[in-house]
ZAMARGU-4260 file (C-alpha; in steps of 0.2 Angstrom, whole numbers, plus 5000, padded with zeros to 4 digits):
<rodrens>
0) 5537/5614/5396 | 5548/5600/5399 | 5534/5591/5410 | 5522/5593/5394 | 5535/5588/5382
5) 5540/5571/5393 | 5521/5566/5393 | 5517/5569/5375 | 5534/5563/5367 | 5536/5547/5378
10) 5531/5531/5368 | 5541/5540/5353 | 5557/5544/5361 | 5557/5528/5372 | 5554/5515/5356
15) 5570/5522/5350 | 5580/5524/5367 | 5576/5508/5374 | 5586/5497/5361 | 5601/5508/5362
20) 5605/5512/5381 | 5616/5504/5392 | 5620/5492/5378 | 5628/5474/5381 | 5647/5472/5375
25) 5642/5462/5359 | 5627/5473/5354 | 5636/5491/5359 | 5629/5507/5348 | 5635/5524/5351
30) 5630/5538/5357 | 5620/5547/5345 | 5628/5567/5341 | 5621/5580/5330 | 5631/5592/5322
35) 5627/5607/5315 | 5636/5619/5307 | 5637/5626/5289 | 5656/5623/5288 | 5661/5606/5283
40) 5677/5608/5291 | 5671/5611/5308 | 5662/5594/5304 | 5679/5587/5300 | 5687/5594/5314
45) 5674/5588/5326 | 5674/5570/5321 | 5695/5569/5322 | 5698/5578/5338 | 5684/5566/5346
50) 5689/5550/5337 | 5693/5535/5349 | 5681/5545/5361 | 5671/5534/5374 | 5660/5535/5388
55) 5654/5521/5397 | 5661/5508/5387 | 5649/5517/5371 | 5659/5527/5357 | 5649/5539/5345
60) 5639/5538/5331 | 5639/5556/5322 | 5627/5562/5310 | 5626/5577/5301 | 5617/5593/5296
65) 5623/5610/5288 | 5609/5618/5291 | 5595/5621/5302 | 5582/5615/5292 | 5589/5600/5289
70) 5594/5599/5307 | 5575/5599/5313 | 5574/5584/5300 | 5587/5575/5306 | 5581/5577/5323
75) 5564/5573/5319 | 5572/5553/5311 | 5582/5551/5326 | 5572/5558/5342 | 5586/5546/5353
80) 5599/5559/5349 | 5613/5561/5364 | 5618/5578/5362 | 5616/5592/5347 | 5632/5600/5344
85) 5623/5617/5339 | 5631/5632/5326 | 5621/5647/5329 | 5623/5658/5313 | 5620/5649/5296
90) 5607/5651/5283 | 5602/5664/5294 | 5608/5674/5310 | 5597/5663/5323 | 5596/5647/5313
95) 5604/5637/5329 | 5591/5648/5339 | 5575/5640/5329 | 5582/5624/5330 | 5583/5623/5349
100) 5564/5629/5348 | 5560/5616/5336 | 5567/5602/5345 | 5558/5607/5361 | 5544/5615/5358
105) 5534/5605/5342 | 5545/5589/5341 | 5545/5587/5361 | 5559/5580/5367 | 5567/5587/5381
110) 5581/5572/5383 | 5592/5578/5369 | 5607/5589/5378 | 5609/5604/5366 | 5625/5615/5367
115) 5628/5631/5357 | 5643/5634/5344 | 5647/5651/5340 | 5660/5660/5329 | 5649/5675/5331
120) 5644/5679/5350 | 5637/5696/5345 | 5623/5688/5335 | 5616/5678/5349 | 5621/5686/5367
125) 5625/5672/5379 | 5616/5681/5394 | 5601/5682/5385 | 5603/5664/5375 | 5605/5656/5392
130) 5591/5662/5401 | 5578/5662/5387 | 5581/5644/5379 | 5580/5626/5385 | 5600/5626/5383
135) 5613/5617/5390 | 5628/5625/5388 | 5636/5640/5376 | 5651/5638/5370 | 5662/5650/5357
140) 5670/5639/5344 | 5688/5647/5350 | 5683/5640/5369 | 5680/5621/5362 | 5698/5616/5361
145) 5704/5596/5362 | 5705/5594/5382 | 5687/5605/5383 | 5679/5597/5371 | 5680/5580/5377
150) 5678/5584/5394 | 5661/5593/5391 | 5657/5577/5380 | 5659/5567/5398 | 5648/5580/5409
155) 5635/5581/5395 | 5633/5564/5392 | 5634/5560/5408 | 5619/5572/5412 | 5610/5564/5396
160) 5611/5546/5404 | 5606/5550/5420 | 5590/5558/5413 | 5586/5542/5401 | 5588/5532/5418
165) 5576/5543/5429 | 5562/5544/5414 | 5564/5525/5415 | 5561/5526/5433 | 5546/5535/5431
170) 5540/5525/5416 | 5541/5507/5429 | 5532/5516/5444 | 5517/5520/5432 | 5518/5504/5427
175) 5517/5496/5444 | 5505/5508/5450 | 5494/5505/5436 | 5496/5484/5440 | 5492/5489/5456
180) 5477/5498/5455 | 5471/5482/5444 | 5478/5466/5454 | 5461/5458/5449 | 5464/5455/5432
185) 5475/5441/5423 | 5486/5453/5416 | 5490/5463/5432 | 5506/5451/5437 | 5512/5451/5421
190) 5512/5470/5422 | 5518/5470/5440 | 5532/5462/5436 | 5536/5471/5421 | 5536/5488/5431
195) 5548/5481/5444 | 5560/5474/5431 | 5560/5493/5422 | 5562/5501/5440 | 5580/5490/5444
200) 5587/5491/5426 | 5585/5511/5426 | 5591/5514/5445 | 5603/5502/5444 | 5610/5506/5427
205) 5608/5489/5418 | 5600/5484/5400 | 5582/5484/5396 | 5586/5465/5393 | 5579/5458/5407
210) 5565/5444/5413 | 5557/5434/5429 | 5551/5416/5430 | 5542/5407/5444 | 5542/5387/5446
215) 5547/5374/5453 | 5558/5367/5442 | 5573/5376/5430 | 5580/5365/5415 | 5596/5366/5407
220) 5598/5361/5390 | 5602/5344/5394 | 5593/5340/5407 | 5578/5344/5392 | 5586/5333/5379
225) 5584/5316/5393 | 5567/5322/5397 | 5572/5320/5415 | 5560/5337/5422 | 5542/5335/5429
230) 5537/5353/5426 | 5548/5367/5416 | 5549/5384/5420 | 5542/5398/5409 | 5546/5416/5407
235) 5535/5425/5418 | 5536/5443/5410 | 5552/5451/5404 | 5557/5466/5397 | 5569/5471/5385
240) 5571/5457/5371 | 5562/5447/5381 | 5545/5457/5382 | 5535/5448/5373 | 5541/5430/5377
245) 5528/5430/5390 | 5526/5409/5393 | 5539/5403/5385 | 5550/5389/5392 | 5568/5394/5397
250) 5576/5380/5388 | 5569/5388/5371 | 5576/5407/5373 | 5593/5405/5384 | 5608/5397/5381
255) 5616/5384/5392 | 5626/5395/5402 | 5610/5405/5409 | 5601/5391/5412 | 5617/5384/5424
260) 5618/5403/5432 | 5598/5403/5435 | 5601/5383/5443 | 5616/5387/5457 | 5604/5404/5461
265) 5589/5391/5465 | 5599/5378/5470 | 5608/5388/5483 | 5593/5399/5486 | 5603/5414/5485
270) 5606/5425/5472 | 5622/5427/5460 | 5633/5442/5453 | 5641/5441/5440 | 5653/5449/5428
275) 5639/5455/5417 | 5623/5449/5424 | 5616/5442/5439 | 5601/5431/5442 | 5590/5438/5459
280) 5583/5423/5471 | 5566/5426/5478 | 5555/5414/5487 | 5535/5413/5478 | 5518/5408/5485
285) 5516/5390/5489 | 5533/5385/5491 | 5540/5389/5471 | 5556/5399/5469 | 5559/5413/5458
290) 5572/5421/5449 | 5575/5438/5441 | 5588/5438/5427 | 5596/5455/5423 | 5611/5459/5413
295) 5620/5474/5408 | 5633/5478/5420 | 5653/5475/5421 | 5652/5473/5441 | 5641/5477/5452
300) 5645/5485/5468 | 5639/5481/5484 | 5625/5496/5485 | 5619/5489/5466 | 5618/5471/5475
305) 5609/5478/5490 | 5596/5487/5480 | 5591/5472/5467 | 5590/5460/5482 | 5579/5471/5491
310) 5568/5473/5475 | 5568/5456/5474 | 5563/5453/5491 | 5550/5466/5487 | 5542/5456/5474
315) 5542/5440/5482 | 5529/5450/5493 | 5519/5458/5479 | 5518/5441/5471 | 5511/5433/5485
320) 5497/5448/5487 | 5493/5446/5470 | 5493/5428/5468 | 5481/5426/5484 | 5469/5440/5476
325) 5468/5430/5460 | 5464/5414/5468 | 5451/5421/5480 | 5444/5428/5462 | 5446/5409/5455
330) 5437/5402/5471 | 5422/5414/5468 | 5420/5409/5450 | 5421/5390/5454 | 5408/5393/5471
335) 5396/5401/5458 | 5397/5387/5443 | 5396/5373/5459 | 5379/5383/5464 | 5374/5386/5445
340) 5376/5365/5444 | 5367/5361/5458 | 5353/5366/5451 | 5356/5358/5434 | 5360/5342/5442
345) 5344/5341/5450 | 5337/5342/5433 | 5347/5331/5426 | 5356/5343/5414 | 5375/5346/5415
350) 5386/5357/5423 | 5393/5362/5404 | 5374/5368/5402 | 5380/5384/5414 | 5396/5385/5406
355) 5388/5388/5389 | 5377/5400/5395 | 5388/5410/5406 | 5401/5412/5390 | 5387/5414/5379
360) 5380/5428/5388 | 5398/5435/5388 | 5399/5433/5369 | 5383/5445/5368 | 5391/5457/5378
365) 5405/5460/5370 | 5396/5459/5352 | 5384/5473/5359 | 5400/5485/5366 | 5399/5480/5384
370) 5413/5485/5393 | 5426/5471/5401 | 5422/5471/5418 | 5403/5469/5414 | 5405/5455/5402
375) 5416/5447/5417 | 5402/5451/5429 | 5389/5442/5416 | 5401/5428/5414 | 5399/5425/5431
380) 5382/5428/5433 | 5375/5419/5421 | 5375/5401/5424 | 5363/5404/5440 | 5350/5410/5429
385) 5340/5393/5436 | 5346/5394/5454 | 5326/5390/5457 | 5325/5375/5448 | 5332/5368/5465
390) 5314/5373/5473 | 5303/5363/5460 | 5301/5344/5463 | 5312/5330/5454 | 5295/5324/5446
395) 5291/5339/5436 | 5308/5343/5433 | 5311/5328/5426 | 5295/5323/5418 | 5297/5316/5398
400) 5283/5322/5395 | 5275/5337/5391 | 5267/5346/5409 | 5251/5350/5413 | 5245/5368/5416
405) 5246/5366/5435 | 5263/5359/5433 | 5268/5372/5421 | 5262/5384/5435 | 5274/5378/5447
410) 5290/5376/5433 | 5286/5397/5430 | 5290/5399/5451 | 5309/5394/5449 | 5310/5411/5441
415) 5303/5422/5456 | 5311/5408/5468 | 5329/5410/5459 | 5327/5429/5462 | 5322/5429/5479
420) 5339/5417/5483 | 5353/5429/5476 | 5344/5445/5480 | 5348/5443/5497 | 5367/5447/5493
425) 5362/5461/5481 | 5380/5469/5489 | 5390/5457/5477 | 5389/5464/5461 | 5389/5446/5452
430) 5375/5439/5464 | 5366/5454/5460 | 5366/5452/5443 | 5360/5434/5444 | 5346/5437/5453
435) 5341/5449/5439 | 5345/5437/5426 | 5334/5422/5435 | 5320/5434/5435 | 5319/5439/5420
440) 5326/5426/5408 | 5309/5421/5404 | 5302/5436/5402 | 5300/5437/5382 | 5302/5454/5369
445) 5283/5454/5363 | 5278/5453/5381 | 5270/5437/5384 | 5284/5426/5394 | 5284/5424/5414
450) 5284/5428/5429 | 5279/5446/5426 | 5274/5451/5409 | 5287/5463/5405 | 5289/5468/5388
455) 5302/5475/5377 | 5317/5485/5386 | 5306/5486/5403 | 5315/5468/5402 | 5334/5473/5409
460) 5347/5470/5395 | 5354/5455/5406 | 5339/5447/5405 | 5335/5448/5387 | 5355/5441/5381
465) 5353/5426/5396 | 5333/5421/5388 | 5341/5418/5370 | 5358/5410/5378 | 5346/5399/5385
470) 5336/5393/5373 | 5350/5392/5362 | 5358/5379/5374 | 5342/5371/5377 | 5338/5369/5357
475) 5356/5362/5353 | 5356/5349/5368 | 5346/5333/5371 | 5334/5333/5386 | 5323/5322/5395
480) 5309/5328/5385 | 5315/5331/5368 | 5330/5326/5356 | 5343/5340/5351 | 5339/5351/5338
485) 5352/5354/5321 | 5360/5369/5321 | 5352/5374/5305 | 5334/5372/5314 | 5341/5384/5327
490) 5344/5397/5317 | 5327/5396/5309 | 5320/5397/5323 | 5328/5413/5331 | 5326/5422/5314
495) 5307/5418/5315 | 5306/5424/5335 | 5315/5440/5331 | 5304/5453/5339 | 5292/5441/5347
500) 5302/5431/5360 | 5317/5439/5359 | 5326/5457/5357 | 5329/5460/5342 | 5344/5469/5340
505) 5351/5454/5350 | 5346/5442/5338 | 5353/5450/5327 | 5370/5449/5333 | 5369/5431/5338
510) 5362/5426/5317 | 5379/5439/5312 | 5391/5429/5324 | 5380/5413/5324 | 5398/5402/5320
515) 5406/5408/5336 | 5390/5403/5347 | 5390/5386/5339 | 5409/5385/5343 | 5404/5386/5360
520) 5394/5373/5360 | 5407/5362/5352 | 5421/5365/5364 | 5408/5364/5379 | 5400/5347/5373
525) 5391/5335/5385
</rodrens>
């Protein structure tokens, strides 16, 4: 039940939780407690014998219920709740009873630490309460005097903490897991490092209020008032207060005094404890520093130092791996644009020609559902779509005129001569792809393009959204042979072609979306 409840109550639980545990000295909440009784004057009694009460420098924050319906509500508002202080017998003989199976069972949550009150044992046996309900402790009212109550406050919260902290645990390993199994995309380091910074603040009992940056060069406040930096440091990913402050400069979200602790930590290449926070040193791909800042804690001893240095060492190794996979995925995406030019340079069109279609192509795909890792693949794939053009002569290419028949013979072979070029790596998926998309960019809806005839969907999907990306392109530029067409004419000319040259559930979506294609061709100018 418990293993159910964790899964199905997490994101609700947790958005509460996280802004309350293991609070900072000047933002300290209490400990959340429920009690439940009928009798106001056990709430009275309750609330006097633990006053002044702390543990681990939190006091307690009470709220209130006199029955169990309105302690289901309570609990449902506040699913960040300590410890329930539970009356058994009230509006009815197993109120408490109901309660403990509301609370586990339909809201979920198997953090809160219940303990039974009773001034009635005979209504609820402690034998059988014990073993049949998710309890922690049973306790007749008579038991629960000064000296016990407070030090089963300490055990239970003490439990209650150490729970929070290992379902943060568990919550950073998926999280790293999840970065791991994804290192290729841009987000995965962000996410990485996110996971890692959730795994040191729960095993290490510190804040969620924690962040990483990576450069080389840290700013202090004054140092960005002279202007004397080349290159300011930016926050990485964070967690805490800092999650979503992903790419902001240092200098803009901490004080002073940070920015100092972070500089000796650099400076010194080691890092630095502190009273309440320390700043972790780790050394990053080609040769930039890093830093982890975390904060939380009144000491740390050396088992804590041990454990966050050796995290950070960890990282310094993941972010390595990472870093190298995503630029061996840059240097693939700039091999394929440099071989997607060539052919366009020989022709004396423009390397943004292969940009445009490429993005075009990608804007199809994502207007006709495609899923992310496709519409990266097609991205990719679809600035090669003339790879042929570089087996077709300079003089035909570049002719200003219109071509002969024999010469428009020749010009239709860069289709077939494109595909048999990239369908020799047909193990790559993106080559693959290209060597569909130059075979079949020509090939037109109604069934009379080149090189093969192919008419309607016998045309593959990649080839049909790469022949209107290139005449769109081809329209809207000026070429050898013609002047660039007005937007306007453009349009026209695709709502007239609908169903003859082109598919036309396609055209469709590029006429609906036609001011996002043009911006394409804006930012991408020759």
């Amino acid at each position: 039940m418990q293993n159910q409840a964790v899964a199905e109550n997490d994101d609700l639980f947790f958005a509460e939780e996280e802004s309350l545990d293991e609070s900072s000295d000047t933002q300290q909440k209490g400990w959340k407690i429920l009690l439940v009784d009928d009798e106001s004057s056990v709430h009275d009694v309750t609330r006097m014998t633990l006053d002044g009460f702390e543990y681990a420098g939190r006091g307690l924050d009470f709220l209130h219920a006199y029955s169990g319906e309105e302690a289901k509500q309570v609990m449902a508002e506040h699913p960040d709740t300590a410890l329930i202080l539970l009356d058994v017998v009230m509006e009815e003989d197993h109120a408490g009873l109901k309660v403990v199976e509301h609370v586990r069972n339909v809201l979920k949550n198997p953090f809160t630490r219940i303990i039974l009150r009773t001034g009635q044992p005979g209504q609820a046996p402690e034998t059988e309460v014990i073993v049949k309900y998710d309890i922690d402790d049973y306790k007749e009212k008579t038991e629960l005097t000064s000296q016990k109550l407070y030090t089963t406050m300490v055990t239970t919260l003490r439990g209650y903490r150490a729970t929070i902290q290992l379902e943060k645990s568990r919550k950073g390993l998926h999280k790293i897991v999840d970065a791991s199994a994804s290192v290729f995309k841009i987000k995965s380091m962000e996410n990485f490092v996110q996971g890692v910074l959730t795994q040191i603040a729960a095993l290490a009992g510190l804040d969620d209020d924690a962040f990483c940056s990576v450069g080389s060069t840290l700013v202090s406040h004054y140092e960005r008032k002279k202007g004397s930096f080349d290159q300011v440091c930016r926050i990485l990913a964070g967690t805490g207060q800092f999650e979503n402050m992903s790419g902001q400069l240092l200098a803009e979200v901490l004080d002073a005094e940070t920015l100092d602790k972070i500089r000796v930590a650099r400076e010194e290449k080691k890092s630095q404890f502190y009273e309440h926070d320390c700043v972790v040193y780790f050394e990053a791909s080609q040769g930039d520093n890093g830093v982890l800042y975390l904060k939380g804690k009144q000491s740390f001893d050396s088992t804590e130092r041990d454990l966050i240095e050796l995290f950070g060492h960890n990282l310094s190794i993941a972010y390595d791996n990472i870093d190298l996979n995503n630029d061996l995925q840059h240097t693939q995406e700039d091999v394929i644009h440099l071989l997607g030019t060539v052919s366009e340079f020989h022709s004396q069109e423009t390397s943004y020609h292969v940009k445009r279609v490429g993005q075009y192509v990608a804007r199809l795909a994502q207007l006709h559902g495609m899923k992310d890792k496709e519409i990266e693949t097609l991205e990719q794939a679809a600035p090669l779509h003339d790879m042929g053009k570089v087996g077709i002569s300079d003089a035909i290419l570049n002719k200003p005129g219109r071509l002969t028949e024999e010469e428009m013979s020749i010009m239709k072979t860069h289709a077939d001569i494109g595909y048999k070029i990239l369908k020799k790596n047909t193990s790559r998926v993106v080559l693959k792809s290209a060597s569909v998309i130059a075979r079949e960019h020509h090939e037109k809806w109604d069934g009379t393009g080149y090189p093969r005839g192919l008419s309607g969907e016998q045309i593959h999907i990649y080839g049909r959204m790469s022949a209107i990306a290139d005449v769109f392109d081809a329209l809207a530029s000026r070429r050898c042979y013609k002047d660039a067409w007005d937007m306007s004419q453009v349009y026209t000319l695709f709502e007239s072609e609908r169903g003859k040259h082109f598919d036309p559930a396609l055209t469709d979506l590029l006429l609906a979306n036609f001011d996002d294609f043009t911006a394409i061709f804006d930012q991408l100018s020759d």
